[in-house]
SERODREN-996307 format. One record per residue (C-alpha): residue in one letter; x, y, z. Coordinates in nm, 3 decimals, decimal comma. Each point is the difference from the previous one (the first is absolute). Example, Ala and Ser with C-alpha at 12.3 -4.5 7.8 and 13.67 -1.06 7.14 Angstrom:
BEGIN
 residuo    east   north      up
       A   1,230  -0,450   0,780
       S   0,137   0,344  -0,066
This chain:
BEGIN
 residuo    east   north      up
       X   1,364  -1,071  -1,298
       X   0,203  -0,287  -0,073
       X  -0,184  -0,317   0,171
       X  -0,283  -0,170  -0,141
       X  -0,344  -0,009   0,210
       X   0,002  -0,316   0,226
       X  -0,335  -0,169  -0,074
       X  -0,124  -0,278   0,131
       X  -0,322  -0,161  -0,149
       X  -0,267  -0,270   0,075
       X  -0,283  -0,178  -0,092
       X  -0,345   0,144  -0,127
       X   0,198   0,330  -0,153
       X   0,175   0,106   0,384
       X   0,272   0,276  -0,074
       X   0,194   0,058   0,320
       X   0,212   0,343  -0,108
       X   0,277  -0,057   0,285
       X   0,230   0,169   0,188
       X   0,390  -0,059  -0,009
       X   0,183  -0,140   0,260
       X   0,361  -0,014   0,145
       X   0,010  -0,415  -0,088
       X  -0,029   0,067  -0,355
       X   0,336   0,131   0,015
       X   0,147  -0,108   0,314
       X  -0,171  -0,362   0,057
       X   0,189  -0,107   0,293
       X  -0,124   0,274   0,231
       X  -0,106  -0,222   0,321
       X  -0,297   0,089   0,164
       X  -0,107   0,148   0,388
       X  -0,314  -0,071   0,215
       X  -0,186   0,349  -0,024
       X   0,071   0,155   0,321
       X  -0,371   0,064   0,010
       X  -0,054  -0,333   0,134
       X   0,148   0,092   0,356
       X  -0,097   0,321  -0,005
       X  -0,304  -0,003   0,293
       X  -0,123   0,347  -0,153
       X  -0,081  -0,182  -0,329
       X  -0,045  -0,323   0,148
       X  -0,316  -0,025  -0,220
       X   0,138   0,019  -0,313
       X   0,099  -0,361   0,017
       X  -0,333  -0,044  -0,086
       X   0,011   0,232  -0,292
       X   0,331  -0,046  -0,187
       X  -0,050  -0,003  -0,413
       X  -0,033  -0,300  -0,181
       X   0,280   0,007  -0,239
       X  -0,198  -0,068  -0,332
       X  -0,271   0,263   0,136
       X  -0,075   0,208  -0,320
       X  -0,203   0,335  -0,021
       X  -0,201   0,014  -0,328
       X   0,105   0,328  -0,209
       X  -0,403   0,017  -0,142
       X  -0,308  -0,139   0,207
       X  -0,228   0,089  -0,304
       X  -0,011  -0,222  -0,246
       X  -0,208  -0,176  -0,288
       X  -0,112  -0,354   0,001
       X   0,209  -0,133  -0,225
       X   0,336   0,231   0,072
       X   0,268  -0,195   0,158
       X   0,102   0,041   0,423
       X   0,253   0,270  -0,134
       X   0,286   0,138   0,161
       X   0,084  -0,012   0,357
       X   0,279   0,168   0,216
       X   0,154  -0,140   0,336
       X  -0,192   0,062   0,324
       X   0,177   0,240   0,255
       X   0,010  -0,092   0,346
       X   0,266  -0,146   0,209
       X   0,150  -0,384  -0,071
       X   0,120  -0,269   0,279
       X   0,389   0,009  -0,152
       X   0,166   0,287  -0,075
       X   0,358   0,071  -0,217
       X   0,131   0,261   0,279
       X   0,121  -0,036   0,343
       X  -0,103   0,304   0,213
       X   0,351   0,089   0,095
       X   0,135  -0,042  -0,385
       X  -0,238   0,302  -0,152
       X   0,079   0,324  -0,086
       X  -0,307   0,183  -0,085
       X  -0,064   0,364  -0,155
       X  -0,264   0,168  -0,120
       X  -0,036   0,295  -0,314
       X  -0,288   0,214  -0,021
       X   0,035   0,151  -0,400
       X  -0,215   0,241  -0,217
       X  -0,275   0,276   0,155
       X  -0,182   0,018   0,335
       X  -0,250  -0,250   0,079
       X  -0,236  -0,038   0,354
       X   0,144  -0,328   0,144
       X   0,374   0,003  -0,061
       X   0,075   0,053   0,302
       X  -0,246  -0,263   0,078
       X   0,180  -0,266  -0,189
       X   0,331   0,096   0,122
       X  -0,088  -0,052   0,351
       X  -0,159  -0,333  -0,050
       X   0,258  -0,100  -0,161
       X   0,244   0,026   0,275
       X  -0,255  -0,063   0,240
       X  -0,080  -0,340  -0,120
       X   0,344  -0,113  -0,119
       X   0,076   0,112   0,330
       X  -0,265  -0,209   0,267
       X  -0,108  -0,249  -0,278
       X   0,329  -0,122  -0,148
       X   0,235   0,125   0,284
       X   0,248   0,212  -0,283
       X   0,149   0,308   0,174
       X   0,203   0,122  -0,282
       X  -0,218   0,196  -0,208
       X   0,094   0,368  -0,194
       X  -0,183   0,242  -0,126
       X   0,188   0,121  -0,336
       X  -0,062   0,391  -0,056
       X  -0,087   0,136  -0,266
       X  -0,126  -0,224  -0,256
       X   0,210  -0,257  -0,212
       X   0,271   0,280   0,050
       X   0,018  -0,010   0,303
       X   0,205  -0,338  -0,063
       X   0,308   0,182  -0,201
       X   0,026   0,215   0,328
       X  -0,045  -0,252   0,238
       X  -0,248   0,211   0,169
       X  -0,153  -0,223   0,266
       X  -0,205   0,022   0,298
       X  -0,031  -0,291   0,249
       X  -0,294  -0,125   0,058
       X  -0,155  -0,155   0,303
       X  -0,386  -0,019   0,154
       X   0,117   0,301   0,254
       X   0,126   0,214  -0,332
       X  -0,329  -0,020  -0,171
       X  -0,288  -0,033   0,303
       X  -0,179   0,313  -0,137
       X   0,065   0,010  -0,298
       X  -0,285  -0,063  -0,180
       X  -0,181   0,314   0,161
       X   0,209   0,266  -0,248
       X  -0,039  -0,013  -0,356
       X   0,278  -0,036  -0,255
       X   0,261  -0,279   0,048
       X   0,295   0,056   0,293
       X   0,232  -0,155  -0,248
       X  -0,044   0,296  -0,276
       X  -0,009  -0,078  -0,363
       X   0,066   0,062  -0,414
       X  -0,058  -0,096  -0,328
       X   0,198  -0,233  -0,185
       X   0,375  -0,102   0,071
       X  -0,027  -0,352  -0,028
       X   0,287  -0,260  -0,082
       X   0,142  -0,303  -0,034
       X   0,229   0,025   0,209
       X  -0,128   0,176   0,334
       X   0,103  -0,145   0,314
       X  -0,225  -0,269   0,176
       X  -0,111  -0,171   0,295
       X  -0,155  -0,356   0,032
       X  -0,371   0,120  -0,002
       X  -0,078   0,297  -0,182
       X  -0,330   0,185   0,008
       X  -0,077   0,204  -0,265
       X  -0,316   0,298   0,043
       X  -0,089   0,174  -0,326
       X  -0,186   0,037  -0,324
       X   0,054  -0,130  -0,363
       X   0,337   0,124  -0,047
       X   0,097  -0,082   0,330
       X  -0,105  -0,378  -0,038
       X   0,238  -0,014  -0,331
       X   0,204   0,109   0,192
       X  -0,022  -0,290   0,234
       X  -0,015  -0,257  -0,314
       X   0,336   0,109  -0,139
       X   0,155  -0,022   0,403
       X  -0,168  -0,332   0,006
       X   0,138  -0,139  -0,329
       X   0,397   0,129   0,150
       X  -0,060  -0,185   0,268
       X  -0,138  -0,328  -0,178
       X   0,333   0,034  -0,232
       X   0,199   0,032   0,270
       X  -0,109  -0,290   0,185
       X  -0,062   0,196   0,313
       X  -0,271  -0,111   0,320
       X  -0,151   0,344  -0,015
       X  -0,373   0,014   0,007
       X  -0,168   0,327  -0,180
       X  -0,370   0,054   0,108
       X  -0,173   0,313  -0,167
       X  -0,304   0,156   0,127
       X  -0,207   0,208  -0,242
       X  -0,065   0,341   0,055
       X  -0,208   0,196  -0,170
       X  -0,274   0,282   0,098
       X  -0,209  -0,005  -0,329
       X  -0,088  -0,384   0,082
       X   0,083  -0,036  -0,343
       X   0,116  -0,393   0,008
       X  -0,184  -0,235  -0,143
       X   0,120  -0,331   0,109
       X  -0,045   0,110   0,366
       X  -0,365   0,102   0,156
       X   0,159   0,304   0,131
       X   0,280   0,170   0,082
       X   0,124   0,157   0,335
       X  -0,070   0,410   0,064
       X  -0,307   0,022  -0,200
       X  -0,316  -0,019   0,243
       X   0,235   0,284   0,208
       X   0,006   0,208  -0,364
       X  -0,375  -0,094  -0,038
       X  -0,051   0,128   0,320
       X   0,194   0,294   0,066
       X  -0,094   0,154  -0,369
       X  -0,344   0,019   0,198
       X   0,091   0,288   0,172
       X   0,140   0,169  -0,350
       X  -0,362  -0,044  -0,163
       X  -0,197   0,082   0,301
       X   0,184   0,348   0,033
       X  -0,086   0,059  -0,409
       X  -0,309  -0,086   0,095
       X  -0,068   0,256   0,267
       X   0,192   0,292  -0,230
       X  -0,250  -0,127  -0,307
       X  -0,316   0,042   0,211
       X   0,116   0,268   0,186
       X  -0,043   0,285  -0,300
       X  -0,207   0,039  -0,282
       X   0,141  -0,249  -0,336
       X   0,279  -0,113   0,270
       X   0,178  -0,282  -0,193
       X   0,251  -0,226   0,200
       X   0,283  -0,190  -0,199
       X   0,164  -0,285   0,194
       X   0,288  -0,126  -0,177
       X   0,154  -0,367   0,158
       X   0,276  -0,212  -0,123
       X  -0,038  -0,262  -0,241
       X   0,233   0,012  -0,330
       X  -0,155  -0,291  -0,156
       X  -0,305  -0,107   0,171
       X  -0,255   0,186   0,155
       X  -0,030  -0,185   0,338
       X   0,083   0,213   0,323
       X  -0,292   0,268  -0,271
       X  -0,234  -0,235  -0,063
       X  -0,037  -0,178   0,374
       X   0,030   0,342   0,173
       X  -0,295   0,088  -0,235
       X  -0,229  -0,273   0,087
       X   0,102   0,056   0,393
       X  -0,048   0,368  -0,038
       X  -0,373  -0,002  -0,148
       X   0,106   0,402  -0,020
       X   0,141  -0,011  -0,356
       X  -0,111   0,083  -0,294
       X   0,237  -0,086  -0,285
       X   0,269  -0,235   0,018
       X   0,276   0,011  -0,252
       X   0,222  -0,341  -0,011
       X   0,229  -0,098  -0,287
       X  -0,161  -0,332  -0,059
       X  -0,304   0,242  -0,167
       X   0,141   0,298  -0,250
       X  -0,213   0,285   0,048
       X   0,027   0,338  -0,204
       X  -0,138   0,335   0,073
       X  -0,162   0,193  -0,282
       X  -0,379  -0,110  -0,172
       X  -0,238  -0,237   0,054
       X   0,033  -0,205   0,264
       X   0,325   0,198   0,131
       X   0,092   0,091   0,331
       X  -0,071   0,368  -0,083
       X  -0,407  -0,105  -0,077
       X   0,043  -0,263   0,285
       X   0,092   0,284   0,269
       X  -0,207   0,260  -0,117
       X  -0,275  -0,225   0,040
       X   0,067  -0,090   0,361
       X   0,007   0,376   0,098
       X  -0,296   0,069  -0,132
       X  -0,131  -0,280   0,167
       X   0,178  -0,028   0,315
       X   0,160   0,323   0,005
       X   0,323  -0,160   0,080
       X   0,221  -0,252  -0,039
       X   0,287  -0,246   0,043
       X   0,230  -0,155  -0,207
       X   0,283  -0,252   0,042
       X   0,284  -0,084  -0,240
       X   0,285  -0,236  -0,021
       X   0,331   0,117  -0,043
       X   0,091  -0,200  -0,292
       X  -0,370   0,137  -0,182
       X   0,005   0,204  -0,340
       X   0,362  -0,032  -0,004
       X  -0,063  -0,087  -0,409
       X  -0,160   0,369   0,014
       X   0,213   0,183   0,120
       X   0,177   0,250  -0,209
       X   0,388  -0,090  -0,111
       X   0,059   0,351   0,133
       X   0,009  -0,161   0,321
       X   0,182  -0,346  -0,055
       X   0,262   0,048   0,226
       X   0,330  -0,108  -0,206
       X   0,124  -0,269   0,297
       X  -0,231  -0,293  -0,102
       X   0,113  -0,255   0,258
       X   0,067  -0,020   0,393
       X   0,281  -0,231   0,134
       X  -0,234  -0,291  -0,027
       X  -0,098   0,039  -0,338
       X  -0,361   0,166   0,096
       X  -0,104   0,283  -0,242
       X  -0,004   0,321   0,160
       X  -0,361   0,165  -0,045
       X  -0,198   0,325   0,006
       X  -0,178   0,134   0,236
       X  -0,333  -0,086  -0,195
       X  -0,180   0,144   0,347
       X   0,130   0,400  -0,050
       X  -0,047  -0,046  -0,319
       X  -0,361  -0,077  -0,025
       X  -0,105   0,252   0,252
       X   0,164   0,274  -0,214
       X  -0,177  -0,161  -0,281
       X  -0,366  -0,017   0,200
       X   0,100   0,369   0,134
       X   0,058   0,129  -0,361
       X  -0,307  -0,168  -0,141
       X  -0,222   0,112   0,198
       X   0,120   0,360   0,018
       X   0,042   0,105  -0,338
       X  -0,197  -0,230  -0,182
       X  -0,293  -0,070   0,217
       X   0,007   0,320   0,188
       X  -0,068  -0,159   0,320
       X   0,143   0,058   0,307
       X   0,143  -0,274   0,143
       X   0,163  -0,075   0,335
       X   0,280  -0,285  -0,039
       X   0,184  -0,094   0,274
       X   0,305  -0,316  -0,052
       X   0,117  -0,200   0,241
       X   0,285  -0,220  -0,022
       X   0,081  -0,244   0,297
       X   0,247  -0,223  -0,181
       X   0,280  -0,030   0,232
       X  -0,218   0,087   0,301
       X  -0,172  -0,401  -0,087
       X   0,317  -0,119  -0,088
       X   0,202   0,116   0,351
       X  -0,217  -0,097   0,280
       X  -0,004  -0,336   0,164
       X  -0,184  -0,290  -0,083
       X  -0,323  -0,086   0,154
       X  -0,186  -0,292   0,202
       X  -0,064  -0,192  -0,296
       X   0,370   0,056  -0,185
       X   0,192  -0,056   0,305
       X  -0,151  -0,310   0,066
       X   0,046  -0,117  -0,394
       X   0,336   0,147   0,018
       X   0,071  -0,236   0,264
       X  -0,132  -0,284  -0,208
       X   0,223   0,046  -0,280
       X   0,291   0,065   0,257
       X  -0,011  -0,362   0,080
       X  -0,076  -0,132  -0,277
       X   0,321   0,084  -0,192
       X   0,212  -0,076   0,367
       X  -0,183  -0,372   0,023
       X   0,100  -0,015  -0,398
       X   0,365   0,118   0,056
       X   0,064  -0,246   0,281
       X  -0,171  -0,268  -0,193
       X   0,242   0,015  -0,289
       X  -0,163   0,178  -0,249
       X   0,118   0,257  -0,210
       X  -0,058   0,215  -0,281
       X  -0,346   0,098   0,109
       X  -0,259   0,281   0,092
       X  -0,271  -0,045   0,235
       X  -0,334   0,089  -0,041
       X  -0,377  -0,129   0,057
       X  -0,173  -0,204  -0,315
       X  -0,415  -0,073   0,084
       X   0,035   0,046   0,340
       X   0,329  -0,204   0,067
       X   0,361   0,097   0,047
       X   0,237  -0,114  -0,223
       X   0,319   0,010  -0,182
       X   0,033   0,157  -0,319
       X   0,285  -0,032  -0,221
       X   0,211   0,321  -0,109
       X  -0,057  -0,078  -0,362
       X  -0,350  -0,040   0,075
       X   0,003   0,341   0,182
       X   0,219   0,202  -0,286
       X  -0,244  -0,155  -0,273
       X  -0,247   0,178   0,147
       X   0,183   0,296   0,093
       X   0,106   0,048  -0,362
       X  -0,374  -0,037  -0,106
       X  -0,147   0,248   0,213
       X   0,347   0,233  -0,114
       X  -0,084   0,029  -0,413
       X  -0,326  -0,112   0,021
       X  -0,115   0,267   0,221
């Protein structure tokens, strides 16, 4: 990206990591009493509006002698605002795979632009950022999307990639995706900045695998936890069910072991659990061969769950598909899950002469396509209005996410560092 991190610092070692806003460019923007004021449904938010120099600290464990660290703007609504209800033009993009909770998020967001800010004018752009070449929209109002947040997928549809400078706008966009989606948003944020426009872009991270450090968690993934439940409780029944039954579960997770690990610990059913954050191989001491033989002998059955994005180093090049990249830049990978149960299968057969009974079960985009539940709908509607009170307050250039607890604004570069980590790290 082309603008520098805006950072703001203070005595005793404070770091504030902030947000951009539409005065850096545009400093003459006047200001509006938040309409929150007079709004008797929200009367008691007077009580409650956010300090402007209220800071979120990025680490709460530290040493003695480190310094306060870095800190990003608190989310929450202000007592001015840069938009007047009857000037904005909202629309919202939902980009990259299925989640639980988009539809969540989309309906908040109208909903609460709608009753707490009094905008009307809100569309739904289909298709992901392509959806803006074809001018593909939906309108938007709290009648449009009342139930929407008891289906799965997103009402808006969407892709992969198609980002661009140049895409047509609104005053307040809201942006719902992953990595590649959110540098996505940065470039659209730094057009706008250079062309001196008031348009606010607020992204809100998506991503099932949880797999974002700089927030505690992301939307979708106690839903995934939770419906890959079912997945390992029906391995577990075939397993037990027949003599050396052996279940294999495989979840998503291309480069962290998450939605495996947590369904493991909730599960108490599992046996082995394969994540990439621990390489495993198969063959000797201390393999999974000697590890599952054991447990039959023992148990005289078994389950075991693996992560998608496991033992992809171990595969053969045989199977390397030749297209290496999706639309946003993700590497395509083997199914590690067929694999290994052909493996196990063959093992055990011809080697160990043992009769085995494998059964594998993958629930993918069953976890991925079903709504979002108690707990995700209610911190989908969190992060909903979070990025509308940021919008309407000005700020720009910014995801939204919770840090220790608290809400708060996270820069894009902040967001694509990370992103980029977690991309050739993992």
């Amino acid at each position: 990206m082309n603008s520098k991190p805006k950072i703001v610092t203070g005595d005793a070692g404070y770091v504030l990591e902030d947000v951009p806003h539409l005065t850096d460019y545009l400093p003459d923007l006047p200001t509006y009493p938040n309409p929150l004021q007079d709004n008797p449904s929200y009367s008691v938010v007077k009580q409650y509006f956010v300090n402007v120099d209220d800071t979120v600290a990025k680490q709460i464990v530290v040493h003695k002698n480190s310094p306060r660290g870095t800190h990003f703007r608190r989310a929450g609504p202000r007592q001015k605002v840069y938009f007047e209800s009857d000037e904005v033009h909202a629309c919202i993009v939902t980009c990259g795979s299925l989640c639980p909770g988009l539809n969540t998020v989309i309906r908040e967001i109208v909903c609460g632009l709608y009753y707490m800010y009094d905008v009307h004018r809100v569309l739904g752009i289909e298709g992901g950022y392509k959806g803006f070449y074809a001018r593909n929209t939906i309108p938007l109002t709290p009648k449009v999307v009342n139930d929407i947040h008891k289906r799965g997928g997103t009402i808006l549809g969407t892709s992969r990639g198609g980002y661009d400078r140049g895409m047509f706008l609104q005053t307040q966009v809201y942006i719902v995706g992953g990595d590649g989606t959110q540098k996505g948003a940065a470039v659209i944020f730094e057009e706008i900045r250079r062309r001196g426009l008031k348009v606010a872009v607020a992204g809100i991270p998506k991503t099932i695998d949880n797999d974002i450090p700089v927030i505690d968690k992301s939307f979708g993934f106690d839903t995934a936890v939770e419906e890959a439940q079912r997945a390992i409780n029906a391995a577990h029944v075939e397993a037990e069910s027949i003599e050396n039954g052996i279940g294999v579960v495989k979840l998503m997770g291309r480069h962290n072991g998450y939605i495996a690990m947590y369904a493991t610990l909730a599960s108490r059913d599992v046996d082995c659990c394969l994540i990439p954050e621990s390489p495993f191989y198969l063959e000797g001491p201390g393999g999974l061969f000697e590890y599952i033989e054991k447990r039959l002998k023992e148990n005289g059955h078994m389950v075991i769950v693996v992560a998608e994005g496991v033992g992809q180093e171990i595969l053969s090049e045989s199977m390397r598909t030749a297209h290496q990249q999706d639309a946003s830049g993700n590497k395509f990978l083997q199914d590690v899950g067929l694999w290994l149960a052909q493996k196990i299968k063959e093992h055990f057969s011809k080697k160990q002469k043992m009769t085995i009974n494998l059964k594998y079960i993958d629930p993918t985009y069953m976890i991925r396509a079903v709504p979002g539940n108690a707990s995700d709908n209610v911190y989908c509607t969190l992060l909903a209005h979070s990025a509308i009170h940021g919008a309407m307050a000005g700020y720009t250039g910014f995801t939204v996410g919770p840090v220790n607890g608290r809400h708060a604004y996270i820069p894009f570069h902040g967001f694509t560092q990370v992103a980029y980590f977690l991309l050739f790290s993992g």
